[in-house]
Chimera marker file (.cmm) of the C-alpha trace (Angstrom):
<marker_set name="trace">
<marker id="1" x="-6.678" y="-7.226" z="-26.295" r="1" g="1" b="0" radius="0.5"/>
<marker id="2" x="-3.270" y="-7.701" z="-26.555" r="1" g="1" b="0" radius="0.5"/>
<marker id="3" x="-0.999" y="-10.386" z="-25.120" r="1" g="1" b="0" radius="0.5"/>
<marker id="4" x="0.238" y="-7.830" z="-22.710" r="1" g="1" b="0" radius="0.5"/>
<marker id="5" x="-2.608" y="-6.839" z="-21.034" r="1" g="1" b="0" radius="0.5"/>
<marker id="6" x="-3.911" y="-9.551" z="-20.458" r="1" g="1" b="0" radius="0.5"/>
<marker id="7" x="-3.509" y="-13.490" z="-20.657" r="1" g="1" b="0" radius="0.5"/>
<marker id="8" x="-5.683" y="-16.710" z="-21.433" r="1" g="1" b="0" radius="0.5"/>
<marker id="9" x="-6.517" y="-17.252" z="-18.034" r="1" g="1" b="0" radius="0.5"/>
<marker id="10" x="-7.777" y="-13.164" z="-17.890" r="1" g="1" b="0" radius="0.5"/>
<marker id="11" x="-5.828" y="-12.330" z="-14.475" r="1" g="1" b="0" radius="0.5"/>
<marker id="12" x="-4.355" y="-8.683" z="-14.042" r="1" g="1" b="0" radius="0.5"/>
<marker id="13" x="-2.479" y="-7.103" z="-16.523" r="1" g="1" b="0" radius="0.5"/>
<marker id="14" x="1.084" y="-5.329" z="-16.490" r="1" g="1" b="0" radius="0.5"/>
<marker id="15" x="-0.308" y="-1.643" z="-16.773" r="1" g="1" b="0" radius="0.5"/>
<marker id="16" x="-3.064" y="-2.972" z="-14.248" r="1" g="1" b="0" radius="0.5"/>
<marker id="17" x="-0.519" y="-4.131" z="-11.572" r="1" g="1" b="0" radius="0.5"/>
<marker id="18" x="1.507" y="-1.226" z="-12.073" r="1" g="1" b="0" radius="0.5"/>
<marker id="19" x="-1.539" y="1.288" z="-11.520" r="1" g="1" b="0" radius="0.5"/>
<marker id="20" x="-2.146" y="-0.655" z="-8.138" r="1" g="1" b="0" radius="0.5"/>
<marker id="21" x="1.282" y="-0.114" z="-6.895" r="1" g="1" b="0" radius="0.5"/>
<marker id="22" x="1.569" y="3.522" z="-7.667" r="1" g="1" b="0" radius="0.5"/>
<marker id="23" x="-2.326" y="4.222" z="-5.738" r="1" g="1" b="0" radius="0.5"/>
<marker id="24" x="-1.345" y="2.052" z="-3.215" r="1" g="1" b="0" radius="0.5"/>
<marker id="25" x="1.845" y="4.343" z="-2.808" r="1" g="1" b="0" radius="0.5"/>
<marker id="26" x="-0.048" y="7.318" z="-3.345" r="1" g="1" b="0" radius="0.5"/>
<marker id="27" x="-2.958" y="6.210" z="-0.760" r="1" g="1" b="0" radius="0.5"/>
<marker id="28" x="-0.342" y="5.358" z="1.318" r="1" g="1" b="0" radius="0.5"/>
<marker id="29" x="1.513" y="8.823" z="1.433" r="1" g="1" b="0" radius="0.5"/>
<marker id="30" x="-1.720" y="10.552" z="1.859" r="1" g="1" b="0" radius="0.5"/>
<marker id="31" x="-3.182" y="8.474" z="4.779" r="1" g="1" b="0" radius="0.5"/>
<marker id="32" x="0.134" y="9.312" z="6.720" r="1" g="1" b="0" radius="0.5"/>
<marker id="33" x="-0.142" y="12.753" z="6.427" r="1" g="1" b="0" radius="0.5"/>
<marker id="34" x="-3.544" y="13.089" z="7.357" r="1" g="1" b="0" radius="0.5"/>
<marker id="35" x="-3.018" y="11.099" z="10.392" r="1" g="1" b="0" radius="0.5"/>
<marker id="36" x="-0.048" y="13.404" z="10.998" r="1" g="1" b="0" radius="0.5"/>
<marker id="37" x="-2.025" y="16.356" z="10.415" r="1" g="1" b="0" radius="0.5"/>
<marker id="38" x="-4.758" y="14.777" z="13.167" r="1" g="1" b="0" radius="0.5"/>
<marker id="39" x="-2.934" y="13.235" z="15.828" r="1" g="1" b="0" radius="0.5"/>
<marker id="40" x="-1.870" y="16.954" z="17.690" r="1" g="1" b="0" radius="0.5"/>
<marker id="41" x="-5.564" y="17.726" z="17.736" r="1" g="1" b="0" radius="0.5"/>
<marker id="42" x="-7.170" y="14.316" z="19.433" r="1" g="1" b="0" radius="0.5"/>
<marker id="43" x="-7.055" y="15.156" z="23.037" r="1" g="1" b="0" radius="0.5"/>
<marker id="44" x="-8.634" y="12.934" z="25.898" r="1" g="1" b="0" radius="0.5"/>
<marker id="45" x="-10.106" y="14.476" z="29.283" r="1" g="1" b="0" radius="0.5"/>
<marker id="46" x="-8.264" y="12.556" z="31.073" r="1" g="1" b="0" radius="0.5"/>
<marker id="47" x="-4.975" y="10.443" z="31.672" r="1" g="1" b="0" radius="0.5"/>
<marker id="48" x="-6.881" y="7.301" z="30.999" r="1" g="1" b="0" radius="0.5"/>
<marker id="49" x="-8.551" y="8.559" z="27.531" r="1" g="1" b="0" radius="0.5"/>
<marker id="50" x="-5.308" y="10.119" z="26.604" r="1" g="1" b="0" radius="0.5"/>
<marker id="51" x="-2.743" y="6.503" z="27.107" r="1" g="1" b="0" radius="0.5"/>
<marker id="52" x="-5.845" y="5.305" z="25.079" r="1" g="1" b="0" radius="0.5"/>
<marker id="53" x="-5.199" y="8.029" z="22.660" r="1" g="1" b="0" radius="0.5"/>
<marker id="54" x="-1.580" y="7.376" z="22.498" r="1" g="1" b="0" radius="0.5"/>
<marker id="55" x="-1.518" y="3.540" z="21.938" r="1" g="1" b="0" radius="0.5"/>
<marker id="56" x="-4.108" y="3.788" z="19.453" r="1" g="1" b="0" radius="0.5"/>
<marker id="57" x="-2.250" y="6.476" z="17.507" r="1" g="1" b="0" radius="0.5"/>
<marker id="58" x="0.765" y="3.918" z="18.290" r="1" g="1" b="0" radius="0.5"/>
<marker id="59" x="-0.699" y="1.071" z="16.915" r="1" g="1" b="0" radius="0.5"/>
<marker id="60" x="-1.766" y="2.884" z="13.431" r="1" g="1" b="0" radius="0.5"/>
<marker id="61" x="1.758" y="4.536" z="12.898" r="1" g="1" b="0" radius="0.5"/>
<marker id="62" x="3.231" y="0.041" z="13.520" r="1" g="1" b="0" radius="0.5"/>
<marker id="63" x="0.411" y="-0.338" z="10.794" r="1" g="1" b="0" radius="0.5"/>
<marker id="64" x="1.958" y="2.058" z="8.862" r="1" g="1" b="0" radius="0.5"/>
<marker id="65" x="5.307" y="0.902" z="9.543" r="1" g="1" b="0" radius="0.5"/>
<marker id="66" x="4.214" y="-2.730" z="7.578" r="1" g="1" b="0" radius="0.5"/>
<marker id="67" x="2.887" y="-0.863" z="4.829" r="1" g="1" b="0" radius="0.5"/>
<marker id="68" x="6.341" y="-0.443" z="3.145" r="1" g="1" b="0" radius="0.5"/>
<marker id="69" x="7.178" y="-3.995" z="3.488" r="1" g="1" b="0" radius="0.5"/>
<marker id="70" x="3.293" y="-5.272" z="1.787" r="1" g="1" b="0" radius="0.5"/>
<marker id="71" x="4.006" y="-2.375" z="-1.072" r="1" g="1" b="0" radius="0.5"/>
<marker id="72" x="7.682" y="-3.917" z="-1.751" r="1" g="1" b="0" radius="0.5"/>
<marker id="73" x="6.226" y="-7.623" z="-1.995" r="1" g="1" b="0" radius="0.5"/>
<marker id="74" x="3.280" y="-6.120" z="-4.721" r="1" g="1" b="0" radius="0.5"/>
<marker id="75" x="6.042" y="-4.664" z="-6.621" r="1" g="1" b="0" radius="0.5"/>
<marker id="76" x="8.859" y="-7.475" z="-6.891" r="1" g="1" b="0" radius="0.5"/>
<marker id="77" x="5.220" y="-9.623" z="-7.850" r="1" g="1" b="0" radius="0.5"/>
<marker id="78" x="4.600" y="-7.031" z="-10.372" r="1" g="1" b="0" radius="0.5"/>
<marker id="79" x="8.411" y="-7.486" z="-11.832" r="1" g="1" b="0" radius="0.5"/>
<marker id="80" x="8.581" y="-11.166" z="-11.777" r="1" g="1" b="0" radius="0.5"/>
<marker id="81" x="5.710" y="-11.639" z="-13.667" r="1" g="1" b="0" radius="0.5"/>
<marker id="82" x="6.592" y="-8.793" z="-15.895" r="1" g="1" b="0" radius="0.5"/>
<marker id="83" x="10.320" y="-10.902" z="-16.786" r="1" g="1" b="0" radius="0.5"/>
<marker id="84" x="8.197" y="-14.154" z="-16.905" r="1" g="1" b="0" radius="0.5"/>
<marker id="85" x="5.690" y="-12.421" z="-19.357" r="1" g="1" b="0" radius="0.5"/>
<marker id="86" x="8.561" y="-11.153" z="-21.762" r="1" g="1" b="0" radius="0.5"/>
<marker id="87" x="10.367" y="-14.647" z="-21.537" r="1" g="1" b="0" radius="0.5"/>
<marker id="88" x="7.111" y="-16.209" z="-23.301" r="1" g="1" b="0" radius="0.5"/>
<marker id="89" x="7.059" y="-13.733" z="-25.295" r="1" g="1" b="0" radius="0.5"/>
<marker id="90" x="10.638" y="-14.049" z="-27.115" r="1" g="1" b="0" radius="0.5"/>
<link id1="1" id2="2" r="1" g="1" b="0" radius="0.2"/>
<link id1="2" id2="3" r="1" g="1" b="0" radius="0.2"/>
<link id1="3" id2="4" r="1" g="1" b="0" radius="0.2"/>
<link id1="4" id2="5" r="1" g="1" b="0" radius="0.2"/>
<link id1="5" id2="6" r="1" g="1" b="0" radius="0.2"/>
<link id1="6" id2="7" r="1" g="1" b="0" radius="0.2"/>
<link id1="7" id2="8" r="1" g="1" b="0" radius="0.2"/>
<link id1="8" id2="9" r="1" g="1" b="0" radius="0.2"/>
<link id1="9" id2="10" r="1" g="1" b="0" radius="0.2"/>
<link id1="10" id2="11" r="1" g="1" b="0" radius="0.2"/>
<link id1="11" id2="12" r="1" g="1" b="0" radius="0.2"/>
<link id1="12" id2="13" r="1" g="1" b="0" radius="0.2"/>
<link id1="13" id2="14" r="1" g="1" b="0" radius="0.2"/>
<link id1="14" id2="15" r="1" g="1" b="0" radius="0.2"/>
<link id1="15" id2="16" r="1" g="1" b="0" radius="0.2"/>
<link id1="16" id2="17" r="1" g="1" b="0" radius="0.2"/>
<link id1="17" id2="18" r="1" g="1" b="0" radius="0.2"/>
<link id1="18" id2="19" r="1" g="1" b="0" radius="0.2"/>
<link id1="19" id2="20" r="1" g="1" b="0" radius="0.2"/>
<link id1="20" id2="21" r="1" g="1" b="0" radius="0.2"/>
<link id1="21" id2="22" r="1" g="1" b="0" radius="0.2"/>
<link id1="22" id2="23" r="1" g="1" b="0" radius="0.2"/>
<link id1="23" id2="24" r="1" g="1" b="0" radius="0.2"/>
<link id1="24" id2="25" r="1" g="1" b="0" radius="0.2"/>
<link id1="25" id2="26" r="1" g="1" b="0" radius="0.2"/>
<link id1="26" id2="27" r="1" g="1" b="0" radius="0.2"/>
<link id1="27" id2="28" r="1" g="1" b="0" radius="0.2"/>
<link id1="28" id2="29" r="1" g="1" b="0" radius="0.2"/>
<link id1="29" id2="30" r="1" g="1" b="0" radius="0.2"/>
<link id1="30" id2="31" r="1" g="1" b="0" radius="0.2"/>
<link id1="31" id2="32" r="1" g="1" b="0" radius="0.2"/>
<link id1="32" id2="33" r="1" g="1" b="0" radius="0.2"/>
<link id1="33" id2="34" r="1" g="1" b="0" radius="0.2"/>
<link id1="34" id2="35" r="1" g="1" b="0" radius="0.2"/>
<link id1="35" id2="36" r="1" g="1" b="0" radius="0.2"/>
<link id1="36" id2="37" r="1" g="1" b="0" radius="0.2"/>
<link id1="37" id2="38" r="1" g="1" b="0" radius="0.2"/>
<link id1="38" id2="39" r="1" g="1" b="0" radius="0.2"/>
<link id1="39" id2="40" r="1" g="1" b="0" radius="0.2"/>
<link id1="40" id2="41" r="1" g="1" b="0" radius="0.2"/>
<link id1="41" id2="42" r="1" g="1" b="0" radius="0.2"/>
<link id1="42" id2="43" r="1" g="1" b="0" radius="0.2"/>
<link id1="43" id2="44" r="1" g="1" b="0" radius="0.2"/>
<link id1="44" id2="45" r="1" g="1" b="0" radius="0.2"/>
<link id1="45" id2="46" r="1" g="1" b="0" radius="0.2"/>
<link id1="46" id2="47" r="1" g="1" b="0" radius="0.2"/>
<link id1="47" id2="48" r="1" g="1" b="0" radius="0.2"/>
<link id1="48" id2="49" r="1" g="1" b="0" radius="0.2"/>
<link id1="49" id2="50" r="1" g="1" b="0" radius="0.2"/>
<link id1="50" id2="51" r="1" g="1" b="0" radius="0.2"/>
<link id1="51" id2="52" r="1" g="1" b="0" radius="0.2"/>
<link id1="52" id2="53" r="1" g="1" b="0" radius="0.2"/>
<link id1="53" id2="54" r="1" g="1" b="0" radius="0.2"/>
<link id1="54" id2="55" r="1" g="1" b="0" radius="0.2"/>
<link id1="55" id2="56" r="1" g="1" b="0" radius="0.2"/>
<link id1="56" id2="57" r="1" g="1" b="0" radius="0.2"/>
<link id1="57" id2="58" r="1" g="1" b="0" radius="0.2"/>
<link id1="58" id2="59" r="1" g="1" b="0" radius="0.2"/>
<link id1="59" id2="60" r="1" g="1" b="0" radius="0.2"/>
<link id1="60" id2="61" r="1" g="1" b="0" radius="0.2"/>
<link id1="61" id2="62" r="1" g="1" b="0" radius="0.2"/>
<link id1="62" id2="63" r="1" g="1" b="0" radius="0.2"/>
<link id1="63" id2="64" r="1" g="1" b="0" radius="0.2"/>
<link id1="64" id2="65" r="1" g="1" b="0" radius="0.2"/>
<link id1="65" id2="66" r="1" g="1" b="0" radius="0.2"/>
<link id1="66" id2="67" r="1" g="1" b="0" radius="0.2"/>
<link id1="67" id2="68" r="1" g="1" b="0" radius="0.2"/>
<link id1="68" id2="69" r="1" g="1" b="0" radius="0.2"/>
<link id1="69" id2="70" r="1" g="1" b="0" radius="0.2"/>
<link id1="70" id2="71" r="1" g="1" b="0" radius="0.2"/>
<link id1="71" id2="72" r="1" g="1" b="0" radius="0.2"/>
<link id1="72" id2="73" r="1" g="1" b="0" radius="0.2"/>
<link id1="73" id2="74" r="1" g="1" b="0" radius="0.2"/>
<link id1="74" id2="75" r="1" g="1" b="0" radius="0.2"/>
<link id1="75" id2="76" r="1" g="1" b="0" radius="0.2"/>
<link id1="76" id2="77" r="1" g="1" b="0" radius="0.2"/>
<link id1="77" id2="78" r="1" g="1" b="0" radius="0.2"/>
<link id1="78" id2="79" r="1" g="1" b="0" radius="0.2"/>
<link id1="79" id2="80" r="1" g="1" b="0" radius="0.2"/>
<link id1="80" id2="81" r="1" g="1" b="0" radius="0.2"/>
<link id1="81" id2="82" r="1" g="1" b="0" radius="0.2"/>
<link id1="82" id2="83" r="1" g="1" b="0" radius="0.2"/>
<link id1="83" id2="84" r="1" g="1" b="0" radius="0.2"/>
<link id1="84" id2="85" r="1" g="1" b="0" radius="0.2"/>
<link id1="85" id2="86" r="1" g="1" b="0" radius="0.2"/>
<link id1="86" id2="87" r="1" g="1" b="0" radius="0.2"/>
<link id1="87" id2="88" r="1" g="1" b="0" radius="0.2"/>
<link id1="88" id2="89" r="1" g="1" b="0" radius="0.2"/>
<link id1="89" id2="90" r="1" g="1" b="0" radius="0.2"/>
</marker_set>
């Protein structure tokens, strides 16, 4: 292999990294809308179930909220060790 796809020490590769970003964007977009496309339909049979319902449903859309912020930190890792990999390289 080549020195760009992988290293001496045999850790992830540029195209490797990059691939995890994009499916982790892509899982990431399609996990939202399918708990979009669920949430009308989950109905409890009674007040109790249905506060359940609703902080549960609350709770997974916070989760969601932090996904963004994990998906930014994979990608500036991705870029600094892209710029570190093509300043050994020169």
């Amino acid at each position: 292999m080549n020195e760009f796809s992988r290293n001496e020490a045999g850790t992830m590769g540029i195209m490797d990294a990059v691939l995890v970003v994009v499916t982790g964007a892509v899982v990431m977009g399609v996990g939202a809308m399918i708990l979009a496309k669920i949430q009308p339909n989950v109905v409890g049979s009674d007040d109790v179930s249905n506060n359940t319902i609703s902080t549960i449903f609350g709770t997974a859309w916070d989760a969601y909220g932090l996904l963004p912020v994990a998906l930014i930190v994979v990608a500036a890792v991705v870029i600094i060790g892209t710029v570190m990999l093509l300043s050994r390289a020169a």
